[in-house]
Backbone as a printed PyTorch tensor [residue, N CA C, xyz], in Angstrom:
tensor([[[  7.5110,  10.4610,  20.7080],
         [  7.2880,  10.7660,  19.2980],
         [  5.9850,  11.5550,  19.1480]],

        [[  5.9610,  12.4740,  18.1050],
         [  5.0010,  13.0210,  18.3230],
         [  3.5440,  12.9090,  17.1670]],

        [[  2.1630,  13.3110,  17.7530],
         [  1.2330,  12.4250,  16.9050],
         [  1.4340,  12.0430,  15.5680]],

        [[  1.6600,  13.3530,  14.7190],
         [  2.4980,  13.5400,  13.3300],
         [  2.9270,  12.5730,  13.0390]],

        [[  4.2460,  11.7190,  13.6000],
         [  4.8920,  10.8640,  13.5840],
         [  4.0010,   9.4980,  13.3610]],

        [[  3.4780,   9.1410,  14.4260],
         [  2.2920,   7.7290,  14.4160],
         [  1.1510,   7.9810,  13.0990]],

        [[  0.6800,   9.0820,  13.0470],
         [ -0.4760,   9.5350,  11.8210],
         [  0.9560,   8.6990,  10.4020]],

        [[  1.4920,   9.0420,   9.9790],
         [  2.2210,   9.1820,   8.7130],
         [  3.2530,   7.5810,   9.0630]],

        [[  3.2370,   7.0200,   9.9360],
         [  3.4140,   5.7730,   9.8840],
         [  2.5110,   4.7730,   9.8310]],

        [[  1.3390,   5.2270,  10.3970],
         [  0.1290,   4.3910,   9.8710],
         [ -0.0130,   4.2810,   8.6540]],

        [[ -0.1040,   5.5390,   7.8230],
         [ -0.3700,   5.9130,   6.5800],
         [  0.9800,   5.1060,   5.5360]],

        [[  1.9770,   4.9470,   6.5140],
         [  2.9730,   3.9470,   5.4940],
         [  2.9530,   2.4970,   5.5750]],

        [[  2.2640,   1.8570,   6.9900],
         [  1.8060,   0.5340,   6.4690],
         [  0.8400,   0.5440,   5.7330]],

        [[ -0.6430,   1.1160,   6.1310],
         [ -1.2420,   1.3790,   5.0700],
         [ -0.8730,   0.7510,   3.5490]],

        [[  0.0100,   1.8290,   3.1430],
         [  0.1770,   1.4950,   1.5920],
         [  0.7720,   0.5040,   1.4600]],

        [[  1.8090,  -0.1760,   2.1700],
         [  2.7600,  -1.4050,   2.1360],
         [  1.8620,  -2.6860,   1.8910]],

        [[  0.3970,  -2.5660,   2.7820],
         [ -0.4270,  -3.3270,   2.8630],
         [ -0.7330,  -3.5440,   1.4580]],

        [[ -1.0610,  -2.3360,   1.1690],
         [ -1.9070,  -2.5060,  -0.2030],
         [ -1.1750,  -2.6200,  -1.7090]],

        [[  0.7100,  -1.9290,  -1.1960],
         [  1.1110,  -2.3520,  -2.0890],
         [  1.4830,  -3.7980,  -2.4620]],

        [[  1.7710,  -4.6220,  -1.4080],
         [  2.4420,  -6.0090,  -1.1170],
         [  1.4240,  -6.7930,  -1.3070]],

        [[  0.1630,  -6.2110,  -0.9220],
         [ -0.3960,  -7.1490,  -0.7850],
         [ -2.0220,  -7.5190,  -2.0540]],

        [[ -1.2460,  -6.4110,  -3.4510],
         [ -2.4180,  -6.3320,  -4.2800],
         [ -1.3180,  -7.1830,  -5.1970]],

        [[  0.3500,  -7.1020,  -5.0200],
         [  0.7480,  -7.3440,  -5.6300],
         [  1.1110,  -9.2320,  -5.5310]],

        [[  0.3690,  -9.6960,  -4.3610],
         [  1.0730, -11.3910,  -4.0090],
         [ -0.2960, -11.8620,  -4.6600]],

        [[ -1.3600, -11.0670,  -4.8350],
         [ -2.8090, -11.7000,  -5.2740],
         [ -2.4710, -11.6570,  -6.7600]],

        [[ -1.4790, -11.5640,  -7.5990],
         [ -0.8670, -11.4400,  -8.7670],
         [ -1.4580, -12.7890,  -9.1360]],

        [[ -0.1670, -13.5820,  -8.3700],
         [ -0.0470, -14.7230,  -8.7620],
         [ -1.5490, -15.7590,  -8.9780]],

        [[ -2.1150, -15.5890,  -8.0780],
         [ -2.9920, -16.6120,  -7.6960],
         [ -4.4380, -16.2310,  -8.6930]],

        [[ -4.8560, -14.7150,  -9.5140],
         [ -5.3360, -14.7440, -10.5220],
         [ -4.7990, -15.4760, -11.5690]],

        [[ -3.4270, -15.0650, -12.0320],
         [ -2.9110, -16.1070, -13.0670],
         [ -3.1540, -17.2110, -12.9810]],

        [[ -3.1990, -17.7770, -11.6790],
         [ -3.0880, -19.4770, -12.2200],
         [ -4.6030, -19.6120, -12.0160]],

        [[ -5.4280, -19.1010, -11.5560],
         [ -6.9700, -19.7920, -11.6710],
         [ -7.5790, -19.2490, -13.1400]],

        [[ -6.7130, -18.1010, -13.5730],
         [ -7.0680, -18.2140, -15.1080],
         [ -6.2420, -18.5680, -16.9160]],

        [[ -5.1410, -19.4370, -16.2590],
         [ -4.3790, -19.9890, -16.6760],
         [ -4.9650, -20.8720, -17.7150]],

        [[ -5.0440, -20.5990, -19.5650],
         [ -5.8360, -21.1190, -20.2230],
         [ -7.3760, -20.9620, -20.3700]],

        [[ -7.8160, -19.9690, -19.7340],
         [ -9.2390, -19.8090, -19.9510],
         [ -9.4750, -18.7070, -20.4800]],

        [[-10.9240, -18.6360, -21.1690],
         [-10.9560, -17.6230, -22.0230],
         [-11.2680, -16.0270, -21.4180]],

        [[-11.6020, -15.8020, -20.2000],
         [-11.2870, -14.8900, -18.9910],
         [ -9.8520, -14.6670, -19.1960]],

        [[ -8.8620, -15.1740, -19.3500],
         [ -7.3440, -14.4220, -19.3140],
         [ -7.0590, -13.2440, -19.7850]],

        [[ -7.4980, -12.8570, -20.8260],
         [ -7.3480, -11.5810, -21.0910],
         [ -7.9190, -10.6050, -20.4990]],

        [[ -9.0920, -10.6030, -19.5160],
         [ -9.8320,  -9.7790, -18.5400],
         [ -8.8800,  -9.3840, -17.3440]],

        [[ -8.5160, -11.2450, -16.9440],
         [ -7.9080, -11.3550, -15.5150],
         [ -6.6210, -10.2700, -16.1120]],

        [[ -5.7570, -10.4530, -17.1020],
         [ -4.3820,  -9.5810, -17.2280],
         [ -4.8490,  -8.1840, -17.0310]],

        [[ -5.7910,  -7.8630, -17.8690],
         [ -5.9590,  -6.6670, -17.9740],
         [ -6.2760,  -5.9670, -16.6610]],

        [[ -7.5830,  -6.7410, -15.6390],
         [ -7.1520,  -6.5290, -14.0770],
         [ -6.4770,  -5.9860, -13.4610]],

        [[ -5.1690,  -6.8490, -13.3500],
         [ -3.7690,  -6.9190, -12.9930],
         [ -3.3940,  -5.8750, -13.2820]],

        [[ -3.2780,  -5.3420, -14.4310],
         [ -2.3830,  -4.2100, -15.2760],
         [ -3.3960,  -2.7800, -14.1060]],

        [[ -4.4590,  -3.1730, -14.4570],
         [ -5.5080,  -1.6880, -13.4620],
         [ -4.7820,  -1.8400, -12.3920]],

        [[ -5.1070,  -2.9800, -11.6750],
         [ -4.6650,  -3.2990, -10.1430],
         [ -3.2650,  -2.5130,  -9.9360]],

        [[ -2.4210,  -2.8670, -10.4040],
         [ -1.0640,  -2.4790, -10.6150],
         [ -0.6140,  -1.4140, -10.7730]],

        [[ -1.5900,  -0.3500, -11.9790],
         [ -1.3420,   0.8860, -11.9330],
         [ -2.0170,   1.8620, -11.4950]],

        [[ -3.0180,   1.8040, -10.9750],
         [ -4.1930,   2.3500,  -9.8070],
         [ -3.8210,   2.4610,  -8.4950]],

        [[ -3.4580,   1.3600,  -8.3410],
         [ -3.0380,   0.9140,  -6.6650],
         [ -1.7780,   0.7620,  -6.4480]],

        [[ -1.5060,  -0.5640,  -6.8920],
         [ -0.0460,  -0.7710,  -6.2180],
         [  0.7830,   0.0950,  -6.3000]],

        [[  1.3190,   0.4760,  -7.7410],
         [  2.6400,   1.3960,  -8.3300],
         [  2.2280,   2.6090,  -7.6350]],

        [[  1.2170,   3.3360,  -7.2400],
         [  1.4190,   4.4310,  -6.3880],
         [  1.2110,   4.2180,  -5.0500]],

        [[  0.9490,   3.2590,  -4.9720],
         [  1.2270,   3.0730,  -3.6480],
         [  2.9020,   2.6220,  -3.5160]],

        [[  3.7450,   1.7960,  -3.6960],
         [  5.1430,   2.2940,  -4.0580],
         [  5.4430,   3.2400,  -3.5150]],

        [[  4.9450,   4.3300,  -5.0280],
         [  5.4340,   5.3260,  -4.4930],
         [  5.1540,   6.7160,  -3.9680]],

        [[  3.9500,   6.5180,  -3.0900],
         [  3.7220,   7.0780,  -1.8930],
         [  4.7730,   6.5060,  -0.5250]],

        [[  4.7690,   5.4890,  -0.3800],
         [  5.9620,   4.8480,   0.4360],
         [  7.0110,   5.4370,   0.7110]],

        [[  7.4290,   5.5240,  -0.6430],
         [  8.9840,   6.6640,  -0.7010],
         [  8.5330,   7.3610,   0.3570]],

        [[  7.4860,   8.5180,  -0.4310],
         [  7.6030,   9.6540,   0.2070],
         [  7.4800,   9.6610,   1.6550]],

        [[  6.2310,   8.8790,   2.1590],
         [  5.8550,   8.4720,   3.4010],
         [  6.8710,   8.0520,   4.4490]],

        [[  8.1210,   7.3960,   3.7910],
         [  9.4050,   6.9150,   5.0010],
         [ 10.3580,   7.8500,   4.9620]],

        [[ 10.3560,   8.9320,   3.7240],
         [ 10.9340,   9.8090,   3.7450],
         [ 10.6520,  10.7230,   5.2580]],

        [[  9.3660,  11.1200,   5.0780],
         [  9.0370,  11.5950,   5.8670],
         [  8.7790,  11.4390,   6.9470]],

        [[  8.5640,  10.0580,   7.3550],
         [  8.9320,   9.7340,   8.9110],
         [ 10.2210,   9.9040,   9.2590]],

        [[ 11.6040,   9.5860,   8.2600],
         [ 12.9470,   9.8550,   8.7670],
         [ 13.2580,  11.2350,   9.1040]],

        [[ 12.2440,  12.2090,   8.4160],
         [ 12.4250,  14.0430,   8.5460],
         [ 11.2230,  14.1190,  10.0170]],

        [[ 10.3640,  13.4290,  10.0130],
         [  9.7830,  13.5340,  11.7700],
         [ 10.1810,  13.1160,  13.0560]],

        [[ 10.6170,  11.5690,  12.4820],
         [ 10.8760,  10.9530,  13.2490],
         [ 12.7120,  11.4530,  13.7380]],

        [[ 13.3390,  12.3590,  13.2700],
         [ 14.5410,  12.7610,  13.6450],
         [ 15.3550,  11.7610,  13.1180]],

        [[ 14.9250,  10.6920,  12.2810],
         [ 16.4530,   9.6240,  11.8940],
         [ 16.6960,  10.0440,  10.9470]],

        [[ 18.0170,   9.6280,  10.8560],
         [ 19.2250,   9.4960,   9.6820],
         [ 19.0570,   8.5650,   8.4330]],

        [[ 19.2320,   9.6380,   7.3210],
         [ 18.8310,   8.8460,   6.1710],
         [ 20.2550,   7.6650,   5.9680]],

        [[ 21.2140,   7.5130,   6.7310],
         [ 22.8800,   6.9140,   6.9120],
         [ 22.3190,   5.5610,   8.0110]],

        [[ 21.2730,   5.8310,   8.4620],
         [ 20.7910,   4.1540,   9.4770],
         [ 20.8830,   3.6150,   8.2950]],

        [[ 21.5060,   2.2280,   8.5350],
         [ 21.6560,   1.1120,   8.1330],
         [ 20.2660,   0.3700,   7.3070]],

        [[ 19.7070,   0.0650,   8.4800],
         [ 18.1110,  -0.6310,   7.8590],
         [ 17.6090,   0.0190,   6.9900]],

        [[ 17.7750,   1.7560,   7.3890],
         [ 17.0260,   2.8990,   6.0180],
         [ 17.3050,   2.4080,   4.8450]],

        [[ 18.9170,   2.3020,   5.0300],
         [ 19.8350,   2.3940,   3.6930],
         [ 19.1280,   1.0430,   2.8020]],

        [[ 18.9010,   0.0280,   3.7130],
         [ 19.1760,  -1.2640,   3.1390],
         [ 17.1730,  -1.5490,   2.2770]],

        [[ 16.5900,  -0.8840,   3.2070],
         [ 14.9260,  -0.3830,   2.4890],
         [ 15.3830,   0.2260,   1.4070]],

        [[ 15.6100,   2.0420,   1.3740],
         [ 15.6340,   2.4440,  -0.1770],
         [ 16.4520,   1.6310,  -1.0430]],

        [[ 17.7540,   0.9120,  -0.8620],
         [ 18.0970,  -0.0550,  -1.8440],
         [ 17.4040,  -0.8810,  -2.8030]],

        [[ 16.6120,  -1.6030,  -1.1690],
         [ 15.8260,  -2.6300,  -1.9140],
         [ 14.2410,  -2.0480,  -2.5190]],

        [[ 14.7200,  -0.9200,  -2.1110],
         [ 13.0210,  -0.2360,  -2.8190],
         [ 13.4290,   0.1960,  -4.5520]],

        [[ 14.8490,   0.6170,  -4.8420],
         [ 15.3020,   1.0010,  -5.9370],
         [ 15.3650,   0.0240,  -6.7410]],

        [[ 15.6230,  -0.9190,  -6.5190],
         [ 16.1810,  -2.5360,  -7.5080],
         [ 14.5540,  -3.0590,  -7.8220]],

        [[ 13.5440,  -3.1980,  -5.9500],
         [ 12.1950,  -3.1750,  -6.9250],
         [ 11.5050,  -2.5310,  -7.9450]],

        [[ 11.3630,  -1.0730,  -7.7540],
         [ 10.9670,  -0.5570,  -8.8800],
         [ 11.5760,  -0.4990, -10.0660]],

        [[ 12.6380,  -0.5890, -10.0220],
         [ 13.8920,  -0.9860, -11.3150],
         [ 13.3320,  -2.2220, -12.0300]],

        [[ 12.8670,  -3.3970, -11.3140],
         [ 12.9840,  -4.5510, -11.6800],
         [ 11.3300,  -4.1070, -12.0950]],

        [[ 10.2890,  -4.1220, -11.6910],
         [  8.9620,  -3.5660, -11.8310],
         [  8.7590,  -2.8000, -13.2620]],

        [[  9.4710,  -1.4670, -13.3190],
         [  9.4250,  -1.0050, -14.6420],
         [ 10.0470,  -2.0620, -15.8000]],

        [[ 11.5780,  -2.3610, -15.3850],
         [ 12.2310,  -2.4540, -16.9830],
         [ 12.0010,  -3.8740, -17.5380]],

        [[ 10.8630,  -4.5140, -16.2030],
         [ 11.1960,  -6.2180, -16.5330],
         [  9.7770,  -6.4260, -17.1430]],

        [[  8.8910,  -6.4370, -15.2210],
         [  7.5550,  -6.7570, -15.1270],
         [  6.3050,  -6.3080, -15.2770]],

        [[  6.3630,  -4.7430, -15.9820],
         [  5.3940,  -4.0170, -16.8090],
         [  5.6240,  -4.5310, -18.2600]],

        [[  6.6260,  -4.6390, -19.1310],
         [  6.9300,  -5.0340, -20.2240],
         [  6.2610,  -6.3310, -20.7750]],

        [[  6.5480,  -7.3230, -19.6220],
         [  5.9350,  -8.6120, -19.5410],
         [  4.9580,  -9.0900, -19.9040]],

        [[  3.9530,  -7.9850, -18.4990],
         [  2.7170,  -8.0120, -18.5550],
         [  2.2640,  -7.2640, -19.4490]],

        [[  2.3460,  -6.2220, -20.2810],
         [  2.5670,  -5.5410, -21.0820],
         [  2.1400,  -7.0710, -22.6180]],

        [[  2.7010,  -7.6410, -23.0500],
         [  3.4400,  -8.4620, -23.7610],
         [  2.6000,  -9.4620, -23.2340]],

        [[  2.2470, -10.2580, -22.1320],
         [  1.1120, -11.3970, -21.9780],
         [ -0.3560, -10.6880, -22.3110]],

        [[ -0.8460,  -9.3590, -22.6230],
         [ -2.0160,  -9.0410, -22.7470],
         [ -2.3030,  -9.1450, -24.0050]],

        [[ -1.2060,  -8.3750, -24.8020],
         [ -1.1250,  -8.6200, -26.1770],
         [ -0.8640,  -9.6140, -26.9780]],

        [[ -0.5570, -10.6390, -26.1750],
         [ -0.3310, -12.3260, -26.7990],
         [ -2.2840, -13.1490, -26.0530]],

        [[ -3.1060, -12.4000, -25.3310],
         [ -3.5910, -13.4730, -24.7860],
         [ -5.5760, -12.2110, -25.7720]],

        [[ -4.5870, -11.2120, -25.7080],
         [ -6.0290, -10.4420, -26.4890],
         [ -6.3530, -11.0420, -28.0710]],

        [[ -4.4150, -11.6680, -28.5460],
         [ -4.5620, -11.6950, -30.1680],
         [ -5.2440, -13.0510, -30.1700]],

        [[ -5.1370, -14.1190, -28.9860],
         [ -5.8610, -15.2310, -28.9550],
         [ -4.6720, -16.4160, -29.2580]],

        [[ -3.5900, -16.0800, -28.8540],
         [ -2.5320, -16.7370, -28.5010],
         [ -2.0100, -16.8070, -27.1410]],

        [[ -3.3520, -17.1000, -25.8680],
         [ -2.5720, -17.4880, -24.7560],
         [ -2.7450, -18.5960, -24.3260]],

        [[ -2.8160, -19.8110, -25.0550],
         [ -2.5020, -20.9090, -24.9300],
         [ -1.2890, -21.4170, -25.7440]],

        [[ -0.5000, -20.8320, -26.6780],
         [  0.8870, -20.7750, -27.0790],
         [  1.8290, -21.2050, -26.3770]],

        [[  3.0470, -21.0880, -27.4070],
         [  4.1270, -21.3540, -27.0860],
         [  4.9980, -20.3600, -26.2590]],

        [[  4.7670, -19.0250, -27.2970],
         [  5.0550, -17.6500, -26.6730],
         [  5.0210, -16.9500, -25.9940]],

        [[  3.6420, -17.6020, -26.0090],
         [  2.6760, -16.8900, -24.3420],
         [  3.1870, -17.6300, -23.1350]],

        [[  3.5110, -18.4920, -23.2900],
         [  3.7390, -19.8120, -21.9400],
         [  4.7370, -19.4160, -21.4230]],

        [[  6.1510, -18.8570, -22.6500],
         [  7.7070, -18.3300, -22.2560],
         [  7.1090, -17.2210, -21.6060]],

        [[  6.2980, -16.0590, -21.9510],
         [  6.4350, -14.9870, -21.8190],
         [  5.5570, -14.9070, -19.7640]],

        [[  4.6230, -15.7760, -20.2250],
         [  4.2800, -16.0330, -18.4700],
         [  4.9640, -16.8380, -17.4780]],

        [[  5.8970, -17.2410, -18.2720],
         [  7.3050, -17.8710, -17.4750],
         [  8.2440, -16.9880, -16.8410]],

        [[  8.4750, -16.2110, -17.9190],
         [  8.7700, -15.1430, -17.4510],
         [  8.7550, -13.9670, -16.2140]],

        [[  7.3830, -14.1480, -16.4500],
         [  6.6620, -12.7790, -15.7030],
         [  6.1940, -13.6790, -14.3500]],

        [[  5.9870, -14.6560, -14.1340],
         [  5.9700, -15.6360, -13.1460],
         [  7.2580, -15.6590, -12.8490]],

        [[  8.2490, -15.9560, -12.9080],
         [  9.3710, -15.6160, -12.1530],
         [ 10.4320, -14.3930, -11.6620]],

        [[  9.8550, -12.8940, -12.5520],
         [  9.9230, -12.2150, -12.3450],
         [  9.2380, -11.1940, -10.6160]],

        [[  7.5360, -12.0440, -11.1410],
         [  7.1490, -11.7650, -10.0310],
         [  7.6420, -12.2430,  -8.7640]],

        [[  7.7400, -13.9450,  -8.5880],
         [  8.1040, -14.2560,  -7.6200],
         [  9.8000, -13.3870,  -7.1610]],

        [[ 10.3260, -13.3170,  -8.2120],
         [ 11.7110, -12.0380,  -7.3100],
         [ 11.3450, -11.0410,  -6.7340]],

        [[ 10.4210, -10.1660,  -7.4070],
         [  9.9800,  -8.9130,  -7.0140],
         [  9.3720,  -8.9010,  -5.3350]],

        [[  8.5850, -10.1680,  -5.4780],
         [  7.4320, -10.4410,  -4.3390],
         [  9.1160, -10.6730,  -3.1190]],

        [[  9.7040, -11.3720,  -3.5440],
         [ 10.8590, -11.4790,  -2.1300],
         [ 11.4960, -10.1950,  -1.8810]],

        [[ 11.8540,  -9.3380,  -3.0080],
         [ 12.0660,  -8.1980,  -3.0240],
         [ 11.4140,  -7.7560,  -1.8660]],

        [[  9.6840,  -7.5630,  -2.3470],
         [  8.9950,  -6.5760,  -1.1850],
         [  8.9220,  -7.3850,   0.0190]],

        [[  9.0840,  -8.6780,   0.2660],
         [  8.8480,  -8.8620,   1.1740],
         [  9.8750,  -8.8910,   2.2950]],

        [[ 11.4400,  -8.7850,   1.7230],
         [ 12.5090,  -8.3580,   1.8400],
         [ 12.6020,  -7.3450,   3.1410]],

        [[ 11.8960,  -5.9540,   2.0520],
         [ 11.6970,  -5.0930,   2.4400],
         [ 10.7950,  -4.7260,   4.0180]],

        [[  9.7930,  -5.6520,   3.5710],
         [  8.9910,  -5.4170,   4.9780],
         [  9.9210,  -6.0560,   5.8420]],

        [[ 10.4730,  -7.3770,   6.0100],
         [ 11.2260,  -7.7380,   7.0390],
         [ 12.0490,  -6.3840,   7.4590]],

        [[ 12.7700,  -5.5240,   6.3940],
         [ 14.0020,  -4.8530,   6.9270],
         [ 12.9920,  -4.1120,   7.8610]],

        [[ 12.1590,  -3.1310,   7.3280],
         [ 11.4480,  -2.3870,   8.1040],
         [ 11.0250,  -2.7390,   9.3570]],

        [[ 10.2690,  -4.3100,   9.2950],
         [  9.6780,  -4.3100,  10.6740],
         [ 10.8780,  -4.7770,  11.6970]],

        [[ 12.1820,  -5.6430,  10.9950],
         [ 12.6850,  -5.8450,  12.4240],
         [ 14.3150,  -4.7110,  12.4500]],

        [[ 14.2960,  -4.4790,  11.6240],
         [ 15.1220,  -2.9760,  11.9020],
         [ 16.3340,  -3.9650,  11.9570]],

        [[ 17.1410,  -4.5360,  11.6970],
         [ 18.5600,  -5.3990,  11.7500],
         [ 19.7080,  -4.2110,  12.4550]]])
C-alpha cells in the first residue's frame, strides 16, 4: 500500500477518535450536571462540542473512507464498506432529525429555567436515549471497520 494510503487512514481514525469519542463524553456531562444551575452552560458545551468537532468530524470520515476505498483500490460493493456507509447514513439521519432537535429543545427548556421540570426530564429522556442509540450506532460502526466481517 502506498504512503498516501497509511497518511489518510491515520487521518480517518483520527477523526473517529474524536468523533466517537467527544460524542460518549455526552453522556457523562449530563449527568454530573443533572439539576444544577451549570446545566445550561454544560448543554450549551455539548451543542459547541458537537458542532465544532464532532459533526465535522463525521463528516470528514465520509470523505476520508471514501478516499481510502479510491487509494486503497477497494470496492465501494465490499460488504463491510456497504454495511459502514449504512450505518454512517441512519447515524447522521438519526443525529440531525432526532438528536440536534433535542438538544436543541433541552437548552431552551434549561436557559428559560425549567430544567428541573417535567418537560425538561421527558425531553432529556429523550435525548438520553437517543444518544445511547446513536453511541451503538457509532460504535457499531467502528467494530465494522476494525474487524472487517
Amino acid at each position: 500500500m502506498p504512503v498516501l494510503y497509511f497518511i489518510v487512514k491515520l487521518i480517518h481514525i483520527l477523526l473517529a477518535i474524536v468523533a466517537v469519542g467527544f460524542n460518549a463524553s455526552y453522556g457523562v456531562w449530563l449527568a454530573r450536571s443533572d439539576g444544577k444551575p451549570e446545566l445550561s452552560a454544560v448543554l450549551q458545551t455539548i451543542r459547541v462540542l458537537d458542532n465544532r468537532f464532532a459533526n465535522p468530524a463525521y463528516g470528514l470520515l465520509l470523505l476520508s473512507g471514501l478516499l481510502l476505498v479510491f487509494v486503497g483500490h477497494l470496492s465501494l460493493t465490499t460488504v463491510w464498506i456497504d454495511i459502514g456507509l449504512g450505518l454512517w447514513v441512519v447515524l447522521i439521519a438519526g443525529g440531525v432529525a432526532v438528536y440536534s432537535p433535542t438538544l436543541r429543545r433541552q437548552i431552551q427548556l434549561a436557559e428559560a429555567g425549567a430544567g428541573a421540570g417535567p418537560e425538561y426530564a421527558a425531553v432529556a429522556r429523550r435525548g438520553r436515549l437517543v444518544g445511547m442509540g446513536l453511541g451503538l450506532i457509532s460504535l457499531l460502526i467502528v467494530a465494522d471497520m476494525v474487524l472487517k466481517p
